[in-house]
VORO-876852 format. One record per residue: residue number from 1; residue in one letter; z negated, y, x negated of N, C-alpha, C, O in turn. Coordinates in Angstrom, 1 decimal. Layout:
N
    nr   rest       nz       ny       nx      caz      cay      cax       cz       cy       cx       oz       oy       ox
   NUM      A        Z        Y        X        Z        Y        X        Z        Y        X        Z        Y        X
...
***
This chain:
110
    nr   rest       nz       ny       nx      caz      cay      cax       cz       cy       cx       oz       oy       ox
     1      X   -143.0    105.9    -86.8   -143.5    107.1    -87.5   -144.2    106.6    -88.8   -144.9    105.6    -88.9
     2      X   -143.8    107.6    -89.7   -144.6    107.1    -90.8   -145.5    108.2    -91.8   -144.9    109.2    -92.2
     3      X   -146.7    108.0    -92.2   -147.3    108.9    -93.6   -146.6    109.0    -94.5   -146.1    107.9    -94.2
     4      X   -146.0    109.3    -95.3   -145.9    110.0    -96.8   -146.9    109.8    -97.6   -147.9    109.8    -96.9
     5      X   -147.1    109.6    -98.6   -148.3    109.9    -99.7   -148.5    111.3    -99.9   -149.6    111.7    -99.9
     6      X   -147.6    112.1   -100.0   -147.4    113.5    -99.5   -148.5    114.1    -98.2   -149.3    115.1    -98.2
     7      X   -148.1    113.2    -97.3   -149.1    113.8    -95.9   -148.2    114.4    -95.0   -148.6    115.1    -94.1
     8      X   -146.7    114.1    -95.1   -145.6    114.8    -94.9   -145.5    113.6    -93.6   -145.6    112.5    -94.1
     9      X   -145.2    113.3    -92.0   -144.6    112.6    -91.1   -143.6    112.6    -90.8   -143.1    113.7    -90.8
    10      X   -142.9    111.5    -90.5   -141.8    111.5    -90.3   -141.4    110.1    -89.4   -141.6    108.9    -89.7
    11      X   -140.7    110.9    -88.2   -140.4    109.5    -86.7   -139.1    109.0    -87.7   -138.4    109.3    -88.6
    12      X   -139.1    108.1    -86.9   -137.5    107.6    -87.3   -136.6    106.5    -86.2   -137.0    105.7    -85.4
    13      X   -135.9    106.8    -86.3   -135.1    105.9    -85.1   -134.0    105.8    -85.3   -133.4    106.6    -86.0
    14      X   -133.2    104.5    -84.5   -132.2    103.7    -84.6   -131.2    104.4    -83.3   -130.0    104.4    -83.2
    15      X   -132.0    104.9    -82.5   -131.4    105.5    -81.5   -130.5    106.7    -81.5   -130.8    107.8    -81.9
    16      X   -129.1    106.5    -80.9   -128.2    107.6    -81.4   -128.3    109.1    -80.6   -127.9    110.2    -81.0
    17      X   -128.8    108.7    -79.5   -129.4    110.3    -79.0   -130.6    110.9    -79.1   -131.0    111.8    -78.4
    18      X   -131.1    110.2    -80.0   -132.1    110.6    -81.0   -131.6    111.3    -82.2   -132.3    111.9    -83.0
    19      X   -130.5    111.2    -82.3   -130.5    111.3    -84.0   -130.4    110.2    -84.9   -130.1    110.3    -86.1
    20      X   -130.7    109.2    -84.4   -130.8    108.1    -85.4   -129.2    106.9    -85.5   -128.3    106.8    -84.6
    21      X   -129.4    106.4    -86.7   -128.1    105.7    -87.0   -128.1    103.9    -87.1   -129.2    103.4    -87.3
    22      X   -127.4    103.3    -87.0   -127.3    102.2    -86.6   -128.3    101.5    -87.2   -128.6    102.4    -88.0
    23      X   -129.2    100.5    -87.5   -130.0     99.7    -88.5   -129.7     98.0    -89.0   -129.8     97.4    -88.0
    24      X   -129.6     97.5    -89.7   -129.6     96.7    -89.9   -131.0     95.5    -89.6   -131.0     94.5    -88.8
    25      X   -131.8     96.1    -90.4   -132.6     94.8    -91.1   -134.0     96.5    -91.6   -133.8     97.7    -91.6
    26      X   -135.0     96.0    -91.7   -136.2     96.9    -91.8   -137.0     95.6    -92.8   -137.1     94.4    -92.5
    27      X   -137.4     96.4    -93.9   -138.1     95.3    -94.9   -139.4     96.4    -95.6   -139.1     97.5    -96.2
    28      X   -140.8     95.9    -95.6   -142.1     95.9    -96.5   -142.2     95.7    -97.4   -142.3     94.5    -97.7
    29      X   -142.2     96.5    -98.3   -142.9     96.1    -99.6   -144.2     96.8   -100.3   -144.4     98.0   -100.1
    30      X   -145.1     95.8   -101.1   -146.2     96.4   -101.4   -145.8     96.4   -103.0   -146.5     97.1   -103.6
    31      X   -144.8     95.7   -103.7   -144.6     95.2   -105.0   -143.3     95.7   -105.2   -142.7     96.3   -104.4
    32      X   -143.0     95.5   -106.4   -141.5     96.1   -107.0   -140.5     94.4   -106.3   -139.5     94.7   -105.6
    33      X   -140.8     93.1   -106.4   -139.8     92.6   -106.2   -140.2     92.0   -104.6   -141.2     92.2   -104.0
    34      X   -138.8     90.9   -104.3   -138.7     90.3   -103.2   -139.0     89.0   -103.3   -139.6     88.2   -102.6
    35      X   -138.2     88.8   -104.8   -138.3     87.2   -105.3   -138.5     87.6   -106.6   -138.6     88.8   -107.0
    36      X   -138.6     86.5   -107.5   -138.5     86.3   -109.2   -137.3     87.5   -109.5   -137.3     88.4   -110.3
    37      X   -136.6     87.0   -108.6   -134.7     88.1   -109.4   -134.8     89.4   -108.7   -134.3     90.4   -109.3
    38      X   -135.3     89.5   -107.6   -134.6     90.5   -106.9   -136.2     91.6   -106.5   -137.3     91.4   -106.0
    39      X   -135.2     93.2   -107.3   -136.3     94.1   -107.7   -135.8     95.3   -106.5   -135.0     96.2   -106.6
    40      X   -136.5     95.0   -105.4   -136.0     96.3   -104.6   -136.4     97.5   -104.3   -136.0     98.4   -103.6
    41      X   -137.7     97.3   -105.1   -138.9     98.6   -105.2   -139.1     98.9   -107.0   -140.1     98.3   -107.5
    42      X   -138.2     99.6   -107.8   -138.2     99.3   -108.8   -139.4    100.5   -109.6   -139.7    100.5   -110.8
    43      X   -139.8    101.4   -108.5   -140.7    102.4   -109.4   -142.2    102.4   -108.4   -143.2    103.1   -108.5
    44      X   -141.8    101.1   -107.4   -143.4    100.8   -107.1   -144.5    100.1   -107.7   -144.2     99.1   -108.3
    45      X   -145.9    100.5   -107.6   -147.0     99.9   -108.3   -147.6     99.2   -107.4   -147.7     99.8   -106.3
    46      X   -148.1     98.0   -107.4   -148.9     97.1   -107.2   -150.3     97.8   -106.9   -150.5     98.3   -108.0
    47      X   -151.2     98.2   -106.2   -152.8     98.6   -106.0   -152.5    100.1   -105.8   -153.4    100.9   -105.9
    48      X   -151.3    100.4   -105.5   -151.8    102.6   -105.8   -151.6    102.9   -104.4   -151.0    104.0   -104.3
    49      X   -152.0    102.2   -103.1   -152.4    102.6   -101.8   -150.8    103.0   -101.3   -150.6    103.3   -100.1
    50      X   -150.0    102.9   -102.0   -148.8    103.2   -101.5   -147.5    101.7   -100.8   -146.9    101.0   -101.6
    51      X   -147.3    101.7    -99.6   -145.9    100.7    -99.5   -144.8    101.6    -99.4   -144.9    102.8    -99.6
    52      X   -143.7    100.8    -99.0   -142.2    101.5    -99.0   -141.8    100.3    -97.7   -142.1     99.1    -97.7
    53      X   -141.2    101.0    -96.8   -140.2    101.2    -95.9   -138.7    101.2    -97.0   -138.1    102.0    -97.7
    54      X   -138.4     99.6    -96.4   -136.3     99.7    -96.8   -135.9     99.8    -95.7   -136.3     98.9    -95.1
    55      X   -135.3    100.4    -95.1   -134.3    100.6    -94.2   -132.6    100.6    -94.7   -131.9    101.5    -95.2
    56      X   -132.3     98.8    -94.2   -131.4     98.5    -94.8   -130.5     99.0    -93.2   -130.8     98.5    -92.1
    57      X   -129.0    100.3    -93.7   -128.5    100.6    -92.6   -127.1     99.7    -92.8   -126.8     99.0    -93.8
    58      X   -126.3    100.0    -91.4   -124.7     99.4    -91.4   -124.4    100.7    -92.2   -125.0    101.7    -92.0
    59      X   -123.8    100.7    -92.8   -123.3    101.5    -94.1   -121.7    101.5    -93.4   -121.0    100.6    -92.8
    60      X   -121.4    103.1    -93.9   -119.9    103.2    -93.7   -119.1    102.3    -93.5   -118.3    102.2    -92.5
    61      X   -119.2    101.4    -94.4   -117.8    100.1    -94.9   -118.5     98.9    -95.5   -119.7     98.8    -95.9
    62      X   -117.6     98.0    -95.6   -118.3     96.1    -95.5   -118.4     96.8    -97.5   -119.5     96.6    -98.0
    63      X   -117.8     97.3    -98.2   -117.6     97.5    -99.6   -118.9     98.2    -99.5   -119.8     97.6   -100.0
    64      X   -119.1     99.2    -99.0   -120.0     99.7    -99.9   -122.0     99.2    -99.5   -122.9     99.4   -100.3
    65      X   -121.9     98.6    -98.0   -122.8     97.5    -97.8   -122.5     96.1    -98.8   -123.4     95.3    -99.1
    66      X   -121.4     95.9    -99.1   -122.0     94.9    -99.9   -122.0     95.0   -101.6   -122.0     94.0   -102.3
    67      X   -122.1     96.3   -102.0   -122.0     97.2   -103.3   -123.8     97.2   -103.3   -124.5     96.7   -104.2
    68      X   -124.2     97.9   -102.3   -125.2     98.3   -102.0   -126.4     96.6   -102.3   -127.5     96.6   -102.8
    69      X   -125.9     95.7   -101.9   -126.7     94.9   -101.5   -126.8     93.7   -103.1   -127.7     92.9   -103.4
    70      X   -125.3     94.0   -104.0   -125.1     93.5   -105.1   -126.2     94.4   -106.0   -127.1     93.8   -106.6
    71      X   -126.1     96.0   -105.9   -126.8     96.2   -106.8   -128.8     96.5   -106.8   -129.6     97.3   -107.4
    72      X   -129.0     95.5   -105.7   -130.6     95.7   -105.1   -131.0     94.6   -105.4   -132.0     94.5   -104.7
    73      X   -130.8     93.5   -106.1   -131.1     92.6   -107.1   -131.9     93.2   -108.5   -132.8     92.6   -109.1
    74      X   -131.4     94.1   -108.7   -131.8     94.8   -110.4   -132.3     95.8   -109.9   -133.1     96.3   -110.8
    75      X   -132.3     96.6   -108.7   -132.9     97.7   -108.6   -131.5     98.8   -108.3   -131.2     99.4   -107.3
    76      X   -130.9     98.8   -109.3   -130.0     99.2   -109.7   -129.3    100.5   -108.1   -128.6    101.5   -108.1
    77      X   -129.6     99.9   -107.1   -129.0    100.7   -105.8   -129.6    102.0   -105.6   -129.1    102.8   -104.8
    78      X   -130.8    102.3   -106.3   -131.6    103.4   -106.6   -130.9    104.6   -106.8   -131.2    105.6   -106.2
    79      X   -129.7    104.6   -107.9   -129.0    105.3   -108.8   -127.5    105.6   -108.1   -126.7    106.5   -108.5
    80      X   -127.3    104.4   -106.7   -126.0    104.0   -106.4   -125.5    105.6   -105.5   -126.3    106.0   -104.7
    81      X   -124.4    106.3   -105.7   -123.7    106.9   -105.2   -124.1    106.9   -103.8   -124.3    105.8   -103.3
    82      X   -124.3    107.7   -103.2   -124.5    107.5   -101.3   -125.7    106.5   -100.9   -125.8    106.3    -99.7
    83      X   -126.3    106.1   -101.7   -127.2    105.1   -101.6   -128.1    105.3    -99.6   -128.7    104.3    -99.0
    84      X   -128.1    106.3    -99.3   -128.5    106.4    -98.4   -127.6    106.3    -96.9   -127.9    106.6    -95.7
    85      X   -126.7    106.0    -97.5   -125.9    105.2    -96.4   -126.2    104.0    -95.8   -126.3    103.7    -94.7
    86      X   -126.6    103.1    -97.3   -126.7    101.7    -97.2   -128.2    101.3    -97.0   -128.7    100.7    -96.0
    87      X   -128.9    101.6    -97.9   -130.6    101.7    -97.9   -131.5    102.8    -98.6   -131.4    103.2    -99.7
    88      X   -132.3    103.1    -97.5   -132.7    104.6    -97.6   -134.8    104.1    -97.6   -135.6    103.9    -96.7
    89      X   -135.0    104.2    -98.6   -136.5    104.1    -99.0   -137.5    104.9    -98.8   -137.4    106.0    -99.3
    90      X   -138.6    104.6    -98.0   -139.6    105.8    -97.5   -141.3    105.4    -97.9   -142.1    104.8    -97.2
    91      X   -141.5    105.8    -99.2   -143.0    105.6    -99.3   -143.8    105.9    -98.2   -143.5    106.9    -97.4
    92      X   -144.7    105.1    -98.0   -145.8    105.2    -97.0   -147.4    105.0    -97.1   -147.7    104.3    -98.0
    93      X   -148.3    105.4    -96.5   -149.4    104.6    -96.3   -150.1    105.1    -95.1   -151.2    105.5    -95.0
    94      X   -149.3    104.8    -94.3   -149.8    104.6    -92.4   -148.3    104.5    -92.1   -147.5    105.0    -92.9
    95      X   -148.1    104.0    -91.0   -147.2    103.6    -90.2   -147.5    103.1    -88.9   -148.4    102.3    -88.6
    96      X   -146.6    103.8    -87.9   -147.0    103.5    -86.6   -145.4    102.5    -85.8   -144.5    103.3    -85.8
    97      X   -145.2    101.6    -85.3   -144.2    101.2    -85.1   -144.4    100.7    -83.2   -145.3    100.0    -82.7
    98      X   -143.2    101.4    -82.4   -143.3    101.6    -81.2   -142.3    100.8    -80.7   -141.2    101.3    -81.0
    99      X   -142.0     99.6    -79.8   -140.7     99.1    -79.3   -140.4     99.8    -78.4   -141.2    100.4    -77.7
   100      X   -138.5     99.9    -78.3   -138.4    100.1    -76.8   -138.5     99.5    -75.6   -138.2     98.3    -75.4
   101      X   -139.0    100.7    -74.6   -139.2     99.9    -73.2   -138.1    100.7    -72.2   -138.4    102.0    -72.2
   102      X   -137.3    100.5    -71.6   -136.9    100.6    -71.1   -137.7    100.9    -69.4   -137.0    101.3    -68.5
   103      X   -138.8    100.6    -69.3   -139.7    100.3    -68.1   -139.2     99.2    -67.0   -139.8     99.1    -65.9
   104      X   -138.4     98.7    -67.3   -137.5     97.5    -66.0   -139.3     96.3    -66.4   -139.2     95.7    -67.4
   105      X   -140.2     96.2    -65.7   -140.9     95.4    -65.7   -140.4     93.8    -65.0   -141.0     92.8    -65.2
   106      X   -139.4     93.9    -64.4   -139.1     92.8    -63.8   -138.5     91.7    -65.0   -138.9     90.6    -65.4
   107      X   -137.4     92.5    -65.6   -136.6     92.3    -66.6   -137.6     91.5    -67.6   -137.2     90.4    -67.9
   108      X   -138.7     91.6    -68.1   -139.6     91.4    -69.0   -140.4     90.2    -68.5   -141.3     89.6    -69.2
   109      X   -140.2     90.0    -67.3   -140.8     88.7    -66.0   -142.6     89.4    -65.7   -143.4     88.5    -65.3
   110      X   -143.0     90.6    -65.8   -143.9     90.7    -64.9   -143.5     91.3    -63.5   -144.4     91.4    -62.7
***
């Protein structure tokens, strides 16, 4: 679950009888880049109480995941057609993050 800067919540899940769609990879940022080259928060500010949530998903097709992942170097996947296929951005400032349990305690060795 996550805050909004808004004040707006919102759960989210990977789970398909939830509602939710396959995931890749889950990435933080407090800054516009990742590295020197690569800008994947390109209208985030540094100190303004806000992070971003990437939720990088399996995207339709290997093209447009790897369309998606060429143009998130420059920012550039911001603008990308369907972009929320591939990676879908959620300002935040609270987050709550829950694993699943299945309850098989044995499975887990207690």
């Amino acid at each position: 679950e996550v805050l909004g800067p808004d004040g707006a919540r919102r759960v989210l899940t990977n789970i398909a009888e939830e509602g939710g769609a396959a995931w890749l990879s889950l990435a933080v940022d407090l800054g516009q880049h990742w590295s020197d080259t690569t800008r994947a928060s390109p209208s985030s500010q540094l100190d303004d109480g806000v992070a971003e949530l990437h939720v990088i998903k399996c995207a339709k097709s290997r093209q447009q995941l790897l369309k998606g992942f060429s143009f998130l170097a420059t920012g550039a996947h911001t603008s990308m057609a369907h972009v929320h296929d591939v990676i879908e951005t959620l300002p935040f400032v609270e987050a709550t993050i829950t694993f699943f349990n299945d309850g098989d305690a044995a499975a887990e060795g207690g």
